[in-house]
N, C-alpha and C positions, 0 to 999 in steps of 0.2 A: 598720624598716618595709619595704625592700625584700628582695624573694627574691631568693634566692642560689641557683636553678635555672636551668637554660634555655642555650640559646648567649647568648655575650657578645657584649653590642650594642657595631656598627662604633662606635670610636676609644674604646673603653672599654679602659685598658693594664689584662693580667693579674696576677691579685695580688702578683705578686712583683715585678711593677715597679710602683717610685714614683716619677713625674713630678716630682715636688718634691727629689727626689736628685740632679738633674741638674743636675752639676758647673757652675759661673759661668764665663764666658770665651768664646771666639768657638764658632759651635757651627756648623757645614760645612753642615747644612741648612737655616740661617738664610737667608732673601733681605734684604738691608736695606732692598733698593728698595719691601717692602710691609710695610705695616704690617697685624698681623688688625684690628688695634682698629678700622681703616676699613672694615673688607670686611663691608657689612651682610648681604651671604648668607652667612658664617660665623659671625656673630653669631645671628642667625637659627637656623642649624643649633644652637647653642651654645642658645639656650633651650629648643628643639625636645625636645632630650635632658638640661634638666636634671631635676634628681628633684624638685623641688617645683614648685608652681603659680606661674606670676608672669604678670601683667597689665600692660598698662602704656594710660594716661590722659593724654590731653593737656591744656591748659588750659585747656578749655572742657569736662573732665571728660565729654570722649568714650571710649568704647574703641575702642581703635586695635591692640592685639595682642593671642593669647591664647594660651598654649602648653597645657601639660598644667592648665594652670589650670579649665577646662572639666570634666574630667576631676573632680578634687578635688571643686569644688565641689557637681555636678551640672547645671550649666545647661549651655544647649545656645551654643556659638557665635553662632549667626544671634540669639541674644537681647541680645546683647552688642555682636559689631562696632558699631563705625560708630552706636551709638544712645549717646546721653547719659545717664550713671548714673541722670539723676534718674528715667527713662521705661523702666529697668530692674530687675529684681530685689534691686539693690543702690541703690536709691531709701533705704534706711533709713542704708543710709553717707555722703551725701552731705555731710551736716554735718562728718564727719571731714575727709571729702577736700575740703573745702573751707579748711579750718582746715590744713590741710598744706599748699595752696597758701598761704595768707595767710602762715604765720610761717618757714616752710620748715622746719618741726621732724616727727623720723618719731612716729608713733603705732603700736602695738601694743597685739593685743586677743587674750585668747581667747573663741572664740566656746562659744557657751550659758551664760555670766555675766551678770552684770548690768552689765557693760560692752563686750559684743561689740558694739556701735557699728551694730545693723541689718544687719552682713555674713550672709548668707546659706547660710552655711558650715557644714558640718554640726558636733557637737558638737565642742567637745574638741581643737581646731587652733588653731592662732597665725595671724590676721589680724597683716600688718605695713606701714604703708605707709609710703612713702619720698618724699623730695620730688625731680625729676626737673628737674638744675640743667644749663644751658647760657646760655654767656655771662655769667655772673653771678647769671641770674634762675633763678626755679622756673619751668619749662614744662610741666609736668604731672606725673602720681604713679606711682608704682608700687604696685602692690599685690604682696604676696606672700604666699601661705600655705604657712605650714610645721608639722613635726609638733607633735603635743604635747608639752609641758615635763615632763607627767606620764610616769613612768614607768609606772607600775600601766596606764594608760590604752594609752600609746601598745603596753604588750605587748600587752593584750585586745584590740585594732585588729588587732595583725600577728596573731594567731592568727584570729582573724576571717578575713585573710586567708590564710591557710593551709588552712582549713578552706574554702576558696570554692576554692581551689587542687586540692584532692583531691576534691572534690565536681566540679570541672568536668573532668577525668581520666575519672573513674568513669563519669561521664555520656557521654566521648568512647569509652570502652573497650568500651560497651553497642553508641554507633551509627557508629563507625566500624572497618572492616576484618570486617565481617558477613559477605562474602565472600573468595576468594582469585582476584578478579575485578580486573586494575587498574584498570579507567575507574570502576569500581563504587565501590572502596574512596577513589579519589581524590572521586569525587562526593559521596562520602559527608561526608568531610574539609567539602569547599565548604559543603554545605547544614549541619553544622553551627557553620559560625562564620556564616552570614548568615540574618539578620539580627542574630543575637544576640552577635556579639563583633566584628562590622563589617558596611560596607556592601558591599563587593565581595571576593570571593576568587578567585584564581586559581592554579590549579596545575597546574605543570610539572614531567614526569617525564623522565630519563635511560626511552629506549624497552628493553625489556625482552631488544634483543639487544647491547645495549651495555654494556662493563665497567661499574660504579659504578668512580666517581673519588673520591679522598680529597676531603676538606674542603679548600680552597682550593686546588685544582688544575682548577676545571670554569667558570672566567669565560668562557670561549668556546666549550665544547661545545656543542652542539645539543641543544634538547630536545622533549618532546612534547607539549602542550597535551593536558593529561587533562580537566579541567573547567573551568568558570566559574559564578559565581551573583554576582548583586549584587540591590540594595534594588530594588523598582521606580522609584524616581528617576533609575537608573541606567541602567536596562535599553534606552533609545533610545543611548543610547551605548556598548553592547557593540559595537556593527557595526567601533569601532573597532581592536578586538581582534582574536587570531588566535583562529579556533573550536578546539572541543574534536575532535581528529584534526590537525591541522596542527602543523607541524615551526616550532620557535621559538627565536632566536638573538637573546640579549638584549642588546643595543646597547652598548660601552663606557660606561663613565661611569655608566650607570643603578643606580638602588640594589640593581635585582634582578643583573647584572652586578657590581656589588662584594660581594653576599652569596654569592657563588657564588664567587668571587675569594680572598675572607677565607674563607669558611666560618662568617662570624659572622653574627647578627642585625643587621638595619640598621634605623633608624626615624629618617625625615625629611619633610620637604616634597616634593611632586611634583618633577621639576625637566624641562628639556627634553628628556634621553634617555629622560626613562621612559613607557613605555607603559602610559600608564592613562586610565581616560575624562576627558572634561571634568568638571569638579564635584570630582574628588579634591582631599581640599586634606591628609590624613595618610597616608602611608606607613608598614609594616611589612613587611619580606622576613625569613623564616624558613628557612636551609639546612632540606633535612630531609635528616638523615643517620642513618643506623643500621647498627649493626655495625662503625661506625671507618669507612663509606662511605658519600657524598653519593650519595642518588637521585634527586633531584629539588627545587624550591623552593618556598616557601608566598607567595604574598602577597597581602596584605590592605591594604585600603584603606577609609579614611571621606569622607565628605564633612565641608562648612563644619556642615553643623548638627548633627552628631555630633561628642561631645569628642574631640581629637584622641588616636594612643598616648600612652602614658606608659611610663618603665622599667619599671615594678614591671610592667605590664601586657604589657611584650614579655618579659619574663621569664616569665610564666604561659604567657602563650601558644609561648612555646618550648617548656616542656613539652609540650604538645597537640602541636604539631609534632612533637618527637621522640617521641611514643609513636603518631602517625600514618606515621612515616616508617617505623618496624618493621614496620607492617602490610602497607604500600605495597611495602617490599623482598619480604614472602613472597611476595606476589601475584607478583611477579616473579620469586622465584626459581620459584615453582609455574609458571608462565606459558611460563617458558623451559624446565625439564624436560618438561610438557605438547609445546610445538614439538620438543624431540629426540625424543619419543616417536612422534611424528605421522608424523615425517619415516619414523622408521621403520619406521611400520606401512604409509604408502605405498611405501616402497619394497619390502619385504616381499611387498604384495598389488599389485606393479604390471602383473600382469595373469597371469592365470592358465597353467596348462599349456595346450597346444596340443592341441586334439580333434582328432577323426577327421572329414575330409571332411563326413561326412555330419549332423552336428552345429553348428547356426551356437550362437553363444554371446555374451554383452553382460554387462559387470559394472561397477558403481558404488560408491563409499567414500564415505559423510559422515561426516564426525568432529562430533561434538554442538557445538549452538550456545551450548554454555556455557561459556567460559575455553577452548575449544580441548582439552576434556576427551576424551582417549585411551581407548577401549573395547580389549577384545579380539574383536570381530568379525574374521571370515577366511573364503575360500572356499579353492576348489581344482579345478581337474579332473585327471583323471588319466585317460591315453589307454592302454587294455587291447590287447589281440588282439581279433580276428573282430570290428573293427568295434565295437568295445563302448565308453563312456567314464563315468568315475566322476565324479560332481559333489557337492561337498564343501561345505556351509555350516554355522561355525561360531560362536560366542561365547564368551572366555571370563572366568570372571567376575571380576568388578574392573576398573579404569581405569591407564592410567598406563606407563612406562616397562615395569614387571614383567610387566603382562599383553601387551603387544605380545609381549615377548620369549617368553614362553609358547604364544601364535598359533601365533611361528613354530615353538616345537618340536612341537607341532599337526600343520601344516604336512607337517614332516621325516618324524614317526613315519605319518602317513595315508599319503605317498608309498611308505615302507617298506613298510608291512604291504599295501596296493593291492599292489603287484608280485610279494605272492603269487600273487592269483590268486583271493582268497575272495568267499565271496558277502558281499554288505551289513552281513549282522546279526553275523557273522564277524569283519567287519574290526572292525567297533564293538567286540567283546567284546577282537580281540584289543589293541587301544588302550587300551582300558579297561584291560587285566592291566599294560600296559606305562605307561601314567600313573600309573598308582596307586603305582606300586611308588615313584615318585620321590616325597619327602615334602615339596618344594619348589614342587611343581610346581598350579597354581589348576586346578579343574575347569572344564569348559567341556559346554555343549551341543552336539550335534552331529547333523546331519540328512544320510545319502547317499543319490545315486538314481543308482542304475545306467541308462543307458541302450544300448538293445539294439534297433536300427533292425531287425537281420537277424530277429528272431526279434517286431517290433513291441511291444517290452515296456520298461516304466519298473519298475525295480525299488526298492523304497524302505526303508529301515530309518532307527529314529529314538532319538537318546541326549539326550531331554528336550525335543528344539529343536519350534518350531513348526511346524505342518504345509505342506506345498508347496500351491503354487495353481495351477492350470490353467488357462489363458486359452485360451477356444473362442471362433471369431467368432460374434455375435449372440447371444452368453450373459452371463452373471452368470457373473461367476470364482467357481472351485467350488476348496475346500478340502479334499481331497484325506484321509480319514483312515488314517493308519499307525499302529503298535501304537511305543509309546513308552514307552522304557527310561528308566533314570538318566542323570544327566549323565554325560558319560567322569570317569575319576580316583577315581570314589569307590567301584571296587573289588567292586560287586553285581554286574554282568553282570545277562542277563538279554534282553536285546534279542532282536526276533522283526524280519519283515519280512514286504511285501505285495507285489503286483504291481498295476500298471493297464496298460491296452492305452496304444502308444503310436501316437497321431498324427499325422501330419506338416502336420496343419491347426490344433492346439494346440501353445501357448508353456508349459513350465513355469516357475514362479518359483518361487524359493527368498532368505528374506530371513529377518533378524536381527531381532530382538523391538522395536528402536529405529523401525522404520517403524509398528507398529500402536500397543503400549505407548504409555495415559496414566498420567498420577499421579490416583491416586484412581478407576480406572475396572477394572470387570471383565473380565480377558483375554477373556472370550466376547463382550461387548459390542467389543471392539476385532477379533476379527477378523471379525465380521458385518458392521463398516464397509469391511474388503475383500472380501469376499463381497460387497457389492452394486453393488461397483465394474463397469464396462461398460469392460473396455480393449479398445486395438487389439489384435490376434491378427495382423494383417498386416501388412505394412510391415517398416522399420527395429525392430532390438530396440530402438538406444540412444535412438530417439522413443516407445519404451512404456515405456523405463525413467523416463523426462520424464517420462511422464503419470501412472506410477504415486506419483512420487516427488511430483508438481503435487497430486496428488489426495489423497493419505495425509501424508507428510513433514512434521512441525510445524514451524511456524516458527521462526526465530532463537530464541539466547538472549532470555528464560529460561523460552522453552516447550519447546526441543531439548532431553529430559534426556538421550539417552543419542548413541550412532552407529550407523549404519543402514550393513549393507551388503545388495546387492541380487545374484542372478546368472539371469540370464535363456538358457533354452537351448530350442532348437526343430530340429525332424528338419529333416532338408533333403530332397525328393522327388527319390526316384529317377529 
């Protein structure tokens, strides 16, 4: 009846050791001075984690414990404790357990015959009670249920479960890891075990620039509080918890501290080190490891009026663990590629060439508010003779380590070809010859504007990219149309170019499709929303880059789809 998946629950030996082989004679980790048989928190632990149901009834045929008993049965704890058989769902067994106290003799039942004795137990189990002797006398009963005698029976049960085993998989594989998002995929985790497979869940991740550690090498590391959810019972006593962002170091002794110790499953009673709300009265810590590496840990917790874990059931749920932990590892391996790419594409664009005098200039990088998702956006200037400077804004397509690295040969070859000397539409075609030729290499949009103070002229040529905007004081920024080629790389040529007068009382901008660009909206409806923008024209650039960015810029994840970069240039008066 039980499955043989999942991490092995703490003090369960591996199957190749057997506890009963173990040679007679003094044995060096013996204490003599303690006895377990006295130690009622070991005992306690010891029914916590047996695999069948056992109950125990004092003489006045109260309930006074229940382990996985609850569980079995179906009934809820809070129907049980502390109340008197007769005034509970097992009101129909009284007569038994009464007759066990009188002769001190055990009774066994299977229940749904004509002799299941009123026990409330679903089909097809062994009802077994026992008389509970101290000092001579009976002092109350024990109840126990155990599997069926039937073999035919007790198989169609375990396939039962098994088939609830792959069904609750399937159903995790749909709504968890939806994203390569960590806080996401961990949230995701939480809301599907609560309410439906516990009261409270909690998970803790190894933060995403930290090695993974093997299974039982991480009792002491640090980790990150990804999410929490519990029942609304619970929820006035989250305050006692560490919130979701905070750094968390799980106290010795505590179960989630020895599952991380062990690398095994644990399931027990709350105890003093562990940090769970008031009201928990079952624990379950679940390593989650993947790949032969611990990322982080699951745990879950019931209250008194939910049946407490049981093996078979930390066995299932190890599963869902490990097939949550694979998910949880990509987001982080994604996560942390994403941050090397980041880093590079800011260092890459950490601030442009140096203009001429007569050119002031301001530029900005957002990287999308989604998992720290990596664009190929890029600018550039490049400072010519006679006073003249070339301004560069680029994109290229795709996200990620590959497209940073492509910017920068962007970057490289724009600077090349510029120091020839060509006009606009020139340098685009000769780029274009020189991209293309590499069969590696991602296309990109690309927009130049020559600026030409001596001769009062912006010159403009365009390789797909969106048009420049013009910021006049006391106007509506105006969109600027230039005659627009292909993107670089894909080897058509073709680009022409335009002039406009240049002013030293207008600001150009030039920006990446991530400032206007919606999902589901028509690029002409998105740049009309800059067009009726009213910016500063005077002042600081990097306070109109604010306002441009206050005014346009979506918000955080999961409205930022893409990165926005921005380059603001304005004549300086002679």
């Amino acid at each position: 009846m039980h499955f043989r998946h999942g991490p092995r629950a703490e003090g369960t030996p591996p199957p190749d050791e057997d506890p009963a082989s173990e040679p007679s004679g003094h044995d060096p980790g013996h204490d003599p001075g303690h006895d377990p048989g006295n130690d009622p928190d070991l005992l306690r632990e010891l029914l916590a984690t047996a695999p069948v149901g056992v109950a125990l009834l004092d003489d006045q045929l109260r309930w006074h414990h229940l382990n996985a008993f609850t569980t079995v049965t179906g009934l809820r704890r809070a129907d049980l404790l502390g109340r008197a058989a007769a005034t509970t769902p097992f009101a129909g067994a009284v007569a038994t357990l009464r007759r066990v106290l009188a002769d001190g003799r055990d009774r066994e039942h299977v229940t749904g015959g004509p002799d299941s004795a009123g026990a409330p137990v679903p089909p097809g189990l062994r009802v077994r009670y026992r008389p509970l002797r101290h000092g001579g006398r009976t002092t109350g009963v024990i109840v126990v249920v155990l599997d069926d005698p039937d073999p035919a029976r007790a198989q169609l049960r375990e396939l039962e479960q098994a088939r609830a085993r792959l069904a609750l998989l399937d159903a995790a594989a749909e709504r968890i890891g939806t994203t390569l998002d960590i806080r996401t995929t961990c949230a995701e985790l939480a809301a599907f075990t609560v309410p439906a497979l516990a009261d409270l869940a909690v998970v803790d991740v190894l933060p995403p620039e930290a090695e993974p550690a093997r299974p039982g090498r991480a009792g002491a590391q640090r980790l990150h509080r990804a999410a929490v959810r519990a029942v609304p019972g619970l929820d006035a006593a989250l305050a006692e918890l560490a919130r979701p962002g905070e750094s968390v170091r799980h106290r010795e002794g505590s179960a989630a501290a020895r599952g991380l110790a062990g690398g095994v499953a644990v399931l027990t009673a709350p105890g003093p080190a562990d940090a769970c709300p008031a009201g928990t009265a079952s624990l379950l810590v679940l390593p989650l490891a993947a790949r032969g590496h611990l990322v982080g840990v699951l745990t879950l917790g019931r209250t008194a009026a939910t049946p407490a874990f049981t093996p078979d059931e930390a066995a299932m749920l190890g599963d869902l663990a490990a097939r949550a932990a694979t998910g949880i590892d990509n987001a982080r391996s994604y996560t942390r590629s994403q941050g090397i790419a980041l880093e590079l594409q800011r260092a890459l664009l950490s601030e442009p060439g140096n203009p001429h005098q007569n050119l002031a200039l301001a530029s900005r990088y957002l990287p999308s508010g989604s998992s720290s998702v990596v664009g190929g956006d890029w600018y550039e200037t490049v400072r010519l003779p006679f006073g003249r400077t070339l301004l560069a804004m680029g994109d290229v397509m795709g996200h990620g380590v590959e497209a940073a690295v492509d910017m920068s040969h962007y970057r490289s070859a724009l600077r090349d070809v510029a120091g020839m000397d060509l006009p606009p539409h020139r340098i685009l075609r000769q780029l274009d010859h020189v991209i293309s030729a590499d069969d590696t290499a991602r296309p990109a949009t690309c927009l130049l504007a020559l600026a030409d103070p001596g001769r009062a002229r912006w010159t403009f040529s365009s390789a797909g990219h969106l048009p420049p905007a013009l910021i006049t004081p006391d106007h509506p920024t105006e969109l600027l149309a230039v005659p627009t080629g292909p993107p670089l790389g894909t080897g058509f040529g073709g680009y022409e170019q335009s002039t406009h007068p240049l002013d030293p009382r207008q600001t150009l901008l030039l920006y990446t499709d991530g400032l206007v660009e919606r999902r589901h909206e028509d690029i002409d409806t998105s740049l009309e929303r800059l067009a009726a923008l009213r910016l500063p024209a005077t002042g600081d650039l990097d306070e109109l880059l604010d306002a441009v960015l206050h005014s346009l810029a979506p918000p955080p994840a999961p409205a930022a789809e893409d990165d926005i970069a921005l380059l603001a240039a304005r004549p300086r008066a002679r």
